[in-house]
N, C-alpha and C positions, 0 to 999 in steps of 0.2 A: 410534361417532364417525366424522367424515368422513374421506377419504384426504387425503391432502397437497393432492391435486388437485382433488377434490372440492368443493363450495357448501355447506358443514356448514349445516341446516335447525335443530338445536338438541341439543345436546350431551349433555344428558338426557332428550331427547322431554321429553314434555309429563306431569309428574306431576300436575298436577289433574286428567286425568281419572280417573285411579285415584284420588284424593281425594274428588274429589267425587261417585263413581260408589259409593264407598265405603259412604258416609256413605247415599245413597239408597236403597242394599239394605239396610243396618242398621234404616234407617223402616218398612222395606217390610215383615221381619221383625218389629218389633215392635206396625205394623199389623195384621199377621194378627192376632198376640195379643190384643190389644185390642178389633178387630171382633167376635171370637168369645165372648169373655167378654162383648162385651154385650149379641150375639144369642142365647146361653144361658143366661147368666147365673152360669155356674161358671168361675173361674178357671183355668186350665192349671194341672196339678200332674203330680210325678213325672219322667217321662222327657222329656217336650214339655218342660218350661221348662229343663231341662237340656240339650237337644237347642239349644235356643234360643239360649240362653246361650252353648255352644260354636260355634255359628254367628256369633253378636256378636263373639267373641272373635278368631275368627280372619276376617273381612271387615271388621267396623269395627274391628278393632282393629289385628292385625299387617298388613295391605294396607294400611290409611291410614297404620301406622308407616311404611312402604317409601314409599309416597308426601310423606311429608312429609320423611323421610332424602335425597330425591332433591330436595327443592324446596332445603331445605338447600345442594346442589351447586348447585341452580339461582341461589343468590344470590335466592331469592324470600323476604324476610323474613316478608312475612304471610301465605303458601301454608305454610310451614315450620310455622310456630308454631301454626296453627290444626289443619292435620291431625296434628300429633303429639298436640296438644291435644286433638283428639275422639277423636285415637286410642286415650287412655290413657280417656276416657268412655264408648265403648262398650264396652270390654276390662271399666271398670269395672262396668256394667251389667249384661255377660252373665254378672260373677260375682255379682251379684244374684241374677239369674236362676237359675242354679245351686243358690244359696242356698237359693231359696223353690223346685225342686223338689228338693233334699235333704230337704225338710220333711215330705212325701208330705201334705198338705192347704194348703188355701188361707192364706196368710200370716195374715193377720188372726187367723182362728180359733186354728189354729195356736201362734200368741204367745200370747191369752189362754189357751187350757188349756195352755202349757208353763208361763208366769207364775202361775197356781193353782196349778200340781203342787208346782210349785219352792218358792213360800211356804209352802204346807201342810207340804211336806217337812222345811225348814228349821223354823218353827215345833214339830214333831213330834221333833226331833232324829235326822229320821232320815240314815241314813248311804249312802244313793244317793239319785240325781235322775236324771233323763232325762237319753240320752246328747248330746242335741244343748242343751245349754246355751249352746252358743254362737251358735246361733239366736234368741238372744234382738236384740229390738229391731232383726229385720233391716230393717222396714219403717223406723223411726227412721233407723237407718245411710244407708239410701239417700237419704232424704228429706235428710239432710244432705253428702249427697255431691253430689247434684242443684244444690241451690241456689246454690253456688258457679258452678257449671258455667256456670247460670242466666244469670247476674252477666258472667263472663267469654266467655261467647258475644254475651251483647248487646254486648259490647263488641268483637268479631270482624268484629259485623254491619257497627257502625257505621266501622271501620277500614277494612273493604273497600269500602265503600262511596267513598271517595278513589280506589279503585283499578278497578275495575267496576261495572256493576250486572247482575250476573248472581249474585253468590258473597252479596251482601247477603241475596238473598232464599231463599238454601240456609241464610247461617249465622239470618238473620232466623227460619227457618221451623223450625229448631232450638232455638233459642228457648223461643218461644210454648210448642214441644210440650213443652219440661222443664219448662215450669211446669205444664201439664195431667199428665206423668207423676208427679212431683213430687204433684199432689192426688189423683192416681189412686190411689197408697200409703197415702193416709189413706181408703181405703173411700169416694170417689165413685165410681159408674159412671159418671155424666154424661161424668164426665171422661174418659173410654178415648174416650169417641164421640170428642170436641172433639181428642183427642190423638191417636186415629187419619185425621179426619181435616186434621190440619197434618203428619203424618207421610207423608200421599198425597201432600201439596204438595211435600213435599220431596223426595222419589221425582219427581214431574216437572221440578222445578228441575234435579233432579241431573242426569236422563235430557238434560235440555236443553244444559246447563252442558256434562259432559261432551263430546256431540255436538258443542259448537261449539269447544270446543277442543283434537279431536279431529282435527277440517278443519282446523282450525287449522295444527296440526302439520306434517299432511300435506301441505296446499298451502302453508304456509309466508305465508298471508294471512289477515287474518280475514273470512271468507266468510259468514258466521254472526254476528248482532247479541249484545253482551253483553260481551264482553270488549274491551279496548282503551281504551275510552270511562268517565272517573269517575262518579257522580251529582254530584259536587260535588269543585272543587280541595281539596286537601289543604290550599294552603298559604290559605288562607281561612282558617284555628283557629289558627294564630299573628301575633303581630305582629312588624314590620319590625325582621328582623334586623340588628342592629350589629355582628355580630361580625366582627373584624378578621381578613383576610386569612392570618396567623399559626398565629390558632386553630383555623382551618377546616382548613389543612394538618396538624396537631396529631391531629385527628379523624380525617381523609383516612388516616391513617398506620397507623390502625386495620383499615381494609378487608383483606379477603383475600375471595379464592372461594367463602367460606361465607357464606353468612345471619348476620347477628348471632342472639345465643339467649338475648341477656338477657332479651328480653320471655315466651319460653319459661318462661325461671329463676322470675320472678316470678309466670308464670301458675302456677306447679307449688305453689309457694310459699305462693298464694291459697288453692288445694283445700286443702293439706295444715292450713294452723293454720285452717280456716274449721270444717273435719272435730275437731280437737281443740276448740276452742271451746265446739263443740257438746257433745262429749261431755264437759268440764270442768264445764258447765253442769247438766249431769243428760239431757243430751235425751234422749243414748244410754245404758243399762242395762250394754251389754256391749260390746266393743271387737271381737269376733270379723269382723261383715260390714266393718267398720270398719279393720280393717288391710287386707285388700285389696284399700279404694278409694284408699289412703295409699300402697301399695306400688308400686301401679301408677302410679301420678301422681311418686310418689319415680322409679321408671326411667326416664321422662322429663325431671329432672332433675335424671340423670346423662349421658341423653345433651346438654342444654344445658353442662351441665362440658364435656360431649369434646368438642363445638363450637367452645365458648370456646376450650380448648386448642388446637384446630387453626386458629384466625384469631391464636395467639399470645397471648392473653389471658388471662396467667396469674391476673391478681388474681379474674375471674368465672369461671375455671375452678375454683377454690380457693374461692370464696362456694359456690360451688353446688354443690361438692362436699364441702363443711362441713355446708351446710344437709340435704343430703343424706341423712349418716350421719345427724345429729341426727336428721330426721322417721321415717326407717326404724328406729333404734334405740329413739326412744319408741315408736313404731307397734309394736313388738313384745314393749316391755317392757310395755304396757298389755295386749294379748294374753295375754299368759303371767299378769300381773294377774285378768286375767278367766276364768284357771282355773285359780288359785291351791290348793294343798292346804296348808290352814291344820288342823291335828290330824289328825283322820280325817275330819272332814269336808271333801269340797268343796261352796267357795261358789259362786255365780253370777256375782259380778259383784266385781271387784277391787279395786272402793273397799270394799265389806262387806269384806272380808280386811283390808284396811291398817286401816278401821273397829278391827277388834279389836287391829291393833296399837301400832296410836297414839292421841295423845289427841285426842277428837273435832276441839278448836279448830284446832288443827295441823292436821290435816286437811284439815278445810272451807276453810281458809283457804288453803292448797296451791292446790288445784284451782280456786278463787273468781281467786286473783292469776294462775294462769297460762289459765285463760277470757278474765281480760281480757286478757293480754299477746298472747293468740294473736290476741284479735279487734283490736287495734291493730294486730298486725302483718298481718292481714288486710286493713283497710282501704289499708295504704301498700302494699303487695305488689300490690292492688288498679290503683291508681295507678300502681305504675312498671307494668306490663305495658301500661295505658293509653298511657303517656307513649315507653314504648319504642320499643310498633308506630308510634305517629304520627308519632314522629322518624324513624325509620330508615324508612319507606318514602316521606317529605318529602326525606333526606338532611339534614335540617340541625335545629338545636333552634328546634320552632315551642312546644312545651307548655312548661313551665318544669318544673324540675328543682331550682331550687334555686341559689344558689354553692357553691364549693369551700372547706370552711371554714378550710383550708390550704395555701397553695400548694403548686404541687409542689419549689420549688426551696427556701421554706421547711424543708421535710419533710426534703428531702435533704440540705440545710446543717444543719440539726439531729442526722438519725443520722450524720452523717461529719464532726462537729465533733470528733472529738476522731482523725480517723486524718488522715495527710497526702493531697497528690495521687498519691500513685503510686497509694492505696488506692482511689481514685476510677477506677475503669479497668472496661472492657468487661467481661462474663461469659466464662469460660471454657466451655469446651464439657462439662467436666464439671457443669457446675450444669444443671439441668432443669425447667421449670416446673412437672412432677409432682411433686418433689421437695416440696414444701410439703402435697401430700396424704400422701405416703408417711410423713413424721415424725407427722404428723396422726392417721393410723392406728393407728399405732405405741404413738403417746405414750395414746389414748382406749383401749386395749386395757390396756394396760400399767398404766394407770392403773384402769381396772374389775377389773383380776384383783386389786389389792391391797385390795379384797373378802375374796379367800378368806383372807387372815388375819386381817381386825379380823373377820370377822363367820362363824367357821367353824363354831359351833355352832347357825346359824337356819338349816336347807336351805332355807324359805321367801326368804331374803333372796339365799341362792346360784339361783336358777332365774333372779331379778330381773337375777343379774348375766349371764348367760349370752349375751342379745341385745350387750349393751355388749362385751365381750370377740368372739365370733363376730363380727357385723357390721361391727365396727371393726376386728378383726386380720386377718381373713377373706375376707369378701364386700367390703369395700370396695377393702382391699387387693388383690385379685383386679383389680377395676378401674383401681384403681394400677398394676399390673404390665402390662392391658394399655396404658395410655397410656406408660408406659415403653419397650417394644416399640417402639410405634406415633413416640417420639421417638429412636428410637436410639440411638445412643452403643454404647461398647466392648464394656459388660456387659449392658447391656440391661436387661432386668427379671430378672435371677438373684436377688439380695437380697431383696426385696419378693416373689416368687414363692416362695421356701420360708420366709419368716415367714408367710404366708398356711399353707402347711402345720403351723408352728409353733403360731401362734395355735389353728389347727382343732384338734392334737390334744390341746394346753394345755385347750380348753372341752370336748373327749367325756370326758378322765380325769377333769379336777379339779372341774368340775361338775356332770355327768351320769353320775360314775362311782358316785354312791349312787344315785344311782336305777336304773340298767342292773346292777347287785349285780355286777362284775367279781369271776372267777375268778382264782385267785391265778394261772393259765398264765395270762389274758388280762394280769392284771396287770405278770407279765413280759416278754410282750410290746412292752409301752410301755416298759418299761425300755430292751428291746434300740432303740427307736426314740429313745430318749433318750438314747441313745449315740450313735447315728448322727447324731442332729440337732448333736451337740456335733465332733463327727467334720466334718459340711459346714458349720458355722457356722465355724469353724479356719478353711474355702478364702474366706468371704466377711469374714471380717477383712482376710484377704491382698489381697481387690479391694478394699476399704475406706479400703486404704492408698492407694490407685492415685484415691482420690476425695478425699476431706476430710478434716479434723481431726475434724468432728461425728460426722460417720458410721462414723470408724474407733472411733470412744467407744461409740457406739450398738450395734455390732455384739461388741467386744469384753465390755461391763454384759451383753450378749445371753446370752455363752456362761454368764459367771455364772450367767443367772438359768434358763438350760437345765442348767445342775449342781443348783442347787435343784428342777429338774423332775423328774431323776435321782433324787436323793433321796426326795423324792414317792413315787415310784413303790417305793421300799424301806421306804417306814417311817419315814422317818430326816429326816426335811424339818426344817432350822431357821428356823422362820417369821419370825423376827426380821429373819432374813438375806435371804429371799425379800420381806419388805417391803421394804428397805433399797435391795433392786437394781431393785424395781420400780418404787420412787420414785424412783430416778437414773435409770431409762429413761427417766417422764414428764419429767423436766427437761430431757434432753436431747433430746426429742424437741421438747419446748416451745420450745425455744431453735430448735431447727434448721426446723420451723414456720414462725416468725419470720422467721430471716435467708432462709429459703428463698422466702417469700413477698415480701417487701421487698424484695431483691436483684433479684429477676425480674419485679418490677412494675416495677422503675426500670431494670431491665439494667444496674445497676451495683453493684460489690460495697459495698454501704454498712456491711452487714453483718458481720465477720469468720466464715468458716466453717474456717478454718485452712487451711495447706498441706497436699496430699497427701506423704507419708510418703517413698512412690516416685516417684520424677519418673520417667516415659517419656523418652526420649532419641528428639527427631524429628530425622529425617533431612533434611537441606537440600537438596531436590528442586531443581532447575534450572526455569527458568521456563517455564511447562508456554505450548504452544504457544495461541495463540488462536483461539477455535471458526470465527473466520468474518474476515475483512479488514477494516481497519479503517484511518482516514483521518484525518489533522491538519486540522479547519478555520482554522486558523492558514497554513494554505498552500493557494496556488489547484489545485496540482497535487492537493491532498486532497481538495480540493470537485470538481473535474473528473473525478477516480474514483468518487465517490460516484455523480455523475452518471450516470455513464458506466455504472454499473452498475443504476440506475433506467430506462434509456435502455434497457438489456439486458430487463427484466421482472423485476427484482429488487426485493425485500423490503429499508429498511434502517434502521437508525435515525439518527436524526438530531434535531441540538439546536432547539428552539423559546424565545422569549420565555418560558415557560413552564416545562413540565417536557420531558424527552425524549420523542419520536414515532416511529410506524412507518410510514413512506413505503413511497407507490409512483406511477409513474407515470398520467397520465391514460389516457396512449395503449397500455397496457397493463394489460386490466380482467381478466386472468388473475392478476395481480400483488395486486390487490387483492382478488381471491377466497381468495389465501394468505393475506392477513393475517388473516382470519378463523378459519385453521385455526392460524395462530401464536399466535393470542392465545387459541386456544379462545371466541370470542366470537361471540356469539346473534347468528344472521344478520335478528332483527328488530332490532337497535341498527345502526342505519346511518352510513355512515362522512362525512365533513367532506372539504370541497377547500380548497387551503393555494394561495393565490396572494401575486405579491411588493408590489402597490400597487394602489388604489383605483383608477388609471386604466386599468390593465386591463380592469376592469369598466366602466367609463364606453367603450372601444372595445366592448365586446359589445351595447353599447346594450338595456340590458334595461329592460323597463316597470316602472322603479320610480317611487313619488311623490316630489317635492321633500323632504318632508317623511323618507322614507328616506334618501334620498341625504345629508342634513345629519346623520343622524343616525351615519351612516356614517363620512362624513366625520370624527367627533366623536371616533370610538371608535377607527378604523383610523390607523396600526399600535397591534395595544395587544393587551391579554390579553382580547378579547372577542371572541366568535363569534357571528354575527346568523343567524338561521334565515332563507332568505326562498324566496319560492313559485318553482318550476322552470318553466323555457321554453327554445323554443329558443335563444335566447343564450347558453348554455353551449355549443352547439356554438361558436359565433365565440370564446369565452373561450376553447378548446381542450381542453375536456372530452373532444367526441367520442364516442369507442366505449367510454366508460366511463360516458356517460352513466345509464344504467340498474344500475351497480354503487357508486353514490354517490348518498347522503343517501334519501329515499321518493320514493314516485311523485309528490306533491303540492309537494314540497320540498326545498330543500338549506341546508346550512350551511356559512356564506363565513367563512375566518381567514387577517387578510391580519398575521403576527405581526411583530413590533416587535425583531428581530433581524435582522442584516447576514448573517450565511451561511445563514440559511434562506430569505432575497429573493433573495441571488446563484444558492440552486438553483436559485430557481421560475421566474428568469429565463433558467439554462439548459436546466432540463427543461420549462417548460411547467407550467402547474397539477399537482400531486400531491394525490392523497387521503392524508391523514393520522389519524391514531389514536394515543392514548397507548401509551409503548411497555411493556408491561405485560403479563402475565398477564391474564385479564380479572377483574376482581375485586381483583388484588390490589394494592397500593401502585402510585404513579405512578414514575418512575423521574427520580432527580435527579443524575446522574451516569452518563459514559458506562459505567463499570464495571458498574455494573446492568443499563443493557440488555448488554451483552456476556455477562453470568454466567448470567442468568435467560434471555436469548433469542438469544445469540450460533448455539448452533447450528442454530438454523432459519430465520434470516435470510442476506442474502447482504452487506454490511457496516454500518459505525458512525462515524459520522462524529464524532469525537472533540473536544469543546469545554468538559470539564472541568466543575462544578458546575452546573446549572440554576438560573436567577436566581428560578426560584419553587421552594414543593412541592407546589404544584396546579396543575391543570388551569386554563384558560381556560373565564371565566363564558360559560355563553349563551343567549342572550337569541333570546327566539320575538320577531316581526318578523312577521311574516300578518299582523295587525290594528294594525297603525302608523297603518294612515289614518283608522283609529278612535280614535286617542287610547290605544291598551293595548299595551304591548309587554310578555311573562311573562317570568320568569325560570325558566329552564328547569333550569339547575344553577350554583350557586353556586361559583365557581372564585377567584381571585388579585385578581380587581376585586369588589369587596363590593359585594349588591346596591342599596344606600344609593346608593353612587356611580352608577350604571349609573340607575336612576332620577332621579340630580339630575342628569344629561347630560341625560338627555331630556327632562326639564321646562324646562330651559333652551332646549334645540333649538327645542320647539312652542313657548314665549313667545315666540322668536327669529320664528318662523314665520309667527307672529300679524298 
């Protein structure tokens, strides 16, 4: 990151080219493959594809994760979503590859003499099979792990294509090749040639790509053709937006410093029920290569949950990490399905096992209705990843989505009809928006262990339960614990951190303790840990108190159902009573789920989740001093400081028509090189000059057309910004020596705002450069208390004028092609683009 003083060139370098440099050496290795098997004609087997595989894994896979973790920070929504996206594709690939040299022969053959052995075997009654049964159908598994990929790349292509044309013809050239690899699995050779060479293609796209935004970085310009430039606007694939001023700040409100990762969610979402689908259908034999291409695409998202989480997003952080558990938990109960020990025989494949234990029709008709629910939820999962990228890299809804088929105020009048207003009140700081996974967990664990007493006599049906229990009290909660951490608070992730141990030792005893044949010392053992656990469960009752009424429930039903574990481990277990506490866990977990998630999508308690037990006793601090000076614009001696300290070369905030800004002088371009390091903001997003009235600009006599100048006239004072082409008449405006530290070389953007103490500055300092005053990425600021809390101490003061008349940004509108008849709309702000259009058609008729 830059120094204070410093010209910050970009705050994360440039993570495409590690993305895209990524992706080119992954073609490049799977090149070689393919060349070779079709100038010899034998497949790579053994150590080579396994060699292979671990290559894919860790270049396309963990390096394009780090590249797309960092586009994330970059606020690049479709750089994010694509490299996590191919990340978790070639991660999944090289365990292909892995797969089929575990095999030691060529996959094809391979499968048919495993698939003879196995039926001969089974017919025969006999009581071994080959140890790699789980090699069945790897060719299958792949071919349906591809396809989706297929599906969601072309739709990569065509997204970025909005945004360069350099990354179309990388994700374009990705593509092509997965449908040639894709038929290469089904025994063409042809296809290696045609898929090796589109894999060269994408090896020199990449090499190119890379390279030019490489220079890029470095010089801080783009030097090199490809990026910068769309093949086609974005905002071309929707129609003209209506929506009202209101709801655009509504949205706005949502921004932070991350990437959105909805569209992530939904891509993960696609792979994962595209993959069951398939194998619901009969494609796949065996579920083995099949968990994981699930697994891997499931860790992606979970990193879309911690995303959502950290832009505040409780309710898609809590989708995606619901859907999560779900696709991991089945991904492994179908696993352990597919090496099922039904008698003494093992079978092959885990619908032959459920085969013999249920009736055929049940069955068939299981797997038939949830084939289709997967490929329905395929299709829409399909669509929103569609709909996600093209919104969020437009910034406004151009695809349609749909309405809301509830309001929100609806919603919220409904759960809090029956509490008064006091109940209606902010979140306290104990409620969390992990909180909604954590009972989530909780309650899916809690609820699969009560398994082990309706069904204690089929070990076949206990192994089924061991993913559900494990995953949900365990591994996911593990995940809980770290977003806990990662939100703070008094206790952090203590609670959720040793029920994660809880859960673990709950699934080694009670359902893998018949198959590991525990010694009676081993056995003891658990007991002394079963002491212990009721021992530190005691000290998180006591934090429980210090939280909720739910959680003190949850915790307290806990130690119960750890005295049943106790017992367990003696012999002595009343199953009755162990159902009884298990099921009050689920309910309360159910319940706190609920309010946990509802309460923190609306940040109000709609919910009841009860008082804490122990109130904390805070201390009435005396009013803690303010980071930086601050000014009454209600008084001239307030705006005469403000001044006086932009006059100096000072950074400060200051109220706009709009939302809050961060000034600085014209005549001090060292001033304006700080705002950049204040905001953390990409020194290719260029900064706006804030003047007090249009006749200023009429003294600098700039060559504009009549037809500008009316248009100007139309808009100025008001919530709009006109982009218009640079000359020297910013020197007579009194730009000056800041000329080059404001707006691009070809351009600048004029806001002359519709506010009385933001004209009285500009008339004492002279034109200032302005910028929201903000974090870059995050929320606008509509209140001086915001800018002082978020930026008070790295500014020099705040010019104090109480609420902001909007909660967005000023619209603005591109102006270079006015004399053509086309002004764009560059970002949709406080004046809806409807309006800003019917000015101007008025203006030209006027003009006519």
């Amino acid at each position: 990151m830059a120094t204070l003083d410093g010209f910050p060139a970009s705050f994360y370098g440039e993570p495409g080219v590690l993305g895209i440099l990524a992706n080119g050496i992954s073609a490049f290795i799977v090149l070689l493959q393919n060349f070779n098997t079709a100038h010899t004609g034998k497949a790579p087997v053994g150590v080579e594809n396994i060699l292979a595989g671990v290559h894919l894994i860790l270049i396309g896979g963990l390096s394009q994760l780090v590249a797309g973790l960092l586009s994330f920070r970059k606020y690049d929504h479709l750089s994010a979503t694509s490299f996590i996206g191919y990340a978790a594709l070639w991660g999944s690939y090289g365990a292909t590859r892995i797969y089929f040299g575990a095999l030691d022969d060529t996959p094809s053959a391979a499968m048919n003499n495993l698939t003879t052995e196995i039926i001969s075997n089974i017919f025969s009654n006999a009581t071994e099979i080959p140890v790699c049964y789980l090699c069945l159908s790897v060719s299958e598994s792949a071919i349906a792990g591809l396809v989706p990929y297929i599906l969601l790349s072309f739709l990569l292509a065509f997204c970025s294509a909005t945004v360069n044309y350099i990354m179309p013809f990388v994700f374009g050239a990705i593509t092509a090749t997965l449908v040639f690899e894709a038929v290469a699995l089904a025994a063409s050779n042809w296809a290696r040639v045609v898929s090796g060479i589109l894999e060269l293609l994408i090896l020199i796209f990449a090499i190119y790509g890379s390279a030019t935004l490489l220079v890029k970085g470095l010089t801080q310009r783009l030097v090199l053709k490809g990026f910068g430039t769309p093949m086609f606007n974005v905002l071309l694939l929707g129609t003209t937006n209506t929506t009202n001023a209101q709801s655009i700040g509504q949205e706005k409100k949502k921004n932070t410093k991350y990437a959105e990762p909805m569209a992530l969610g939904f891509f993960c979402d696609t792979i994962a029920s595209f993959i069951f689908a398939f194998y619901s259908f009969g494609y796949m034999k065996s579920f083995g290569l099949g968990s994981a291409w699930v697994s891997i695409i499931i860790s992606a998202q979970l990193l879309s949950s911690y995303y959502a989480l950290l832009r505040q997003d409780c309710y898609y952080s809590t989708k995606f990490g619901l859907h999560a558990t779900y696709w991991l938990i089945k991904t492994w109960d179908e696993f352990v399905l597919s090496t099922l020990v039904v008698g003494d025989v093992r079978v092959t494949s885990g619908r032959e096992a459920m085969w013999q234990q249920s009736p055929r029709s049940l069955f068939h008709g299981y797997y038939i209705f949830f084939g289709i629910a997967c490929s329905l939820f395929t299709a829409v999962s399909l669509y929103g990843t569609f709909t996600r990228l093209i919104n969020t890299i437009a910034e406004k809804s151009l695809i349609p989505v749909g309405p809301q088929p509830i309001s929100t105020d609806q919603l919220k009048k409904a759960l809090s009809c029956n509490r008064t207003k006091e109940g209606d009140q902010e979140l306290p700081q104990t409620d969390r928006a992990s909180d909604a996974l954590f009972y989530l967990s909780n309650g899916v664990a809690a609820l699969s262990a009560l398994h082990t007493s309706l069904s204690n006599t089929n070990p076949a049906f206990l192994h089924l339960t061991v993913p559900w229990v494990l995953i949900a009290g365990a591994i996911i909660q593990a995940y809980v614990s770290r977003l806990q951490v990662m939100e703070g608070g008094r206790f952090g992730s203590v609670i959720s951190s040793i029920y994660v141990v809880v859960w673990a030792t709950w699934t080694w005893f009670r359902f893998a303790g018949d198959l590991l044949q525990f010694s009676t010392e081993a056995t003891y053992g658990f007991t002394a840990g079963a002491i212990a656990f009721l021992v530190i469960n005691g000290f998180l009752i006591l934090i429980a108190a210090y939280r909720n009424l739910v959680l003190l429930c949850l915790t307290v039903v806990m130690e119960v159902v750890l005295v049943c574990f106790l017992l367990s481990t003696l012999q002595r277990l009343p199953y009755q009573l162990e159902m009884a506490m298990l099921a009050l866990v689920s309910i309360i977990c159910i319940y706190g789920f609920l309010a946990s998630l509802v309460n923190c999508s609306f940040s109000q308690r709609l919910l009841p989740m009860g008082p804490p037990l122990i109130k904390e006793k805070i201390k009435q601090d005396s009013a803690a001093e303010l980071p930086c000076p601050v000014a009454n614009s209600r008084v001239t001696s307030g705006l005469m400081k403000i001044a006086k300290l932009l006059e100096e070369g000072g950074v400060c905030g200051v109220p706009t028509d709009t939302v809050y800004a961060l000034a600085a002088s014209c005549k001090n371009p060292q001033a304006i090189e700080k705002i950049y390091n204040i905001k953390d903001r990409p020194a290719e997003k260029p900064i706006c000059i804030c003047i007090s009235n249009v006749e200023q600009l009429v003294a600098a006599k700039p060559p504009f057309s009549p037809l500008l100048w009316e248009f100007m006239r139309n808009v100025y004072p008001g919530g709009i910004s006109c982009i218009v082409s640079k000359g020297d008449w910013l020197f007579k405006l009194g730009v000056g020596p800041a000329y080059d530290r404001v707006g691009t070389k070809e351009s600048i953007m004029i806001r002359v705002p519709d506010h009385t103490v933001t004209g009285h500055l500009c008339d004492l300092t002279g034109p200032i450069a302005i910028t929201s005053a903000n974090p870059s990425g995050e929320p606008d600021s509509t209140h001086h208390t915001m800018v002082i809390n978020r930026l008070g101490h790295k500014i020099q003061g705040v010019l104090c004028d109480g609420d902001s008349n909007e909660v967005v940004a000023s619209t603005v509108v591109n102006c270079l092609k006015i004399d053509e008849g086309i002004i764009t709309i560059v970002r949709e702000g406080c004046v809806p683009a409807v309006k800003v259009r019917q000015i101007f058609d008025r203006v030209k008729n006027t003009m006519v």
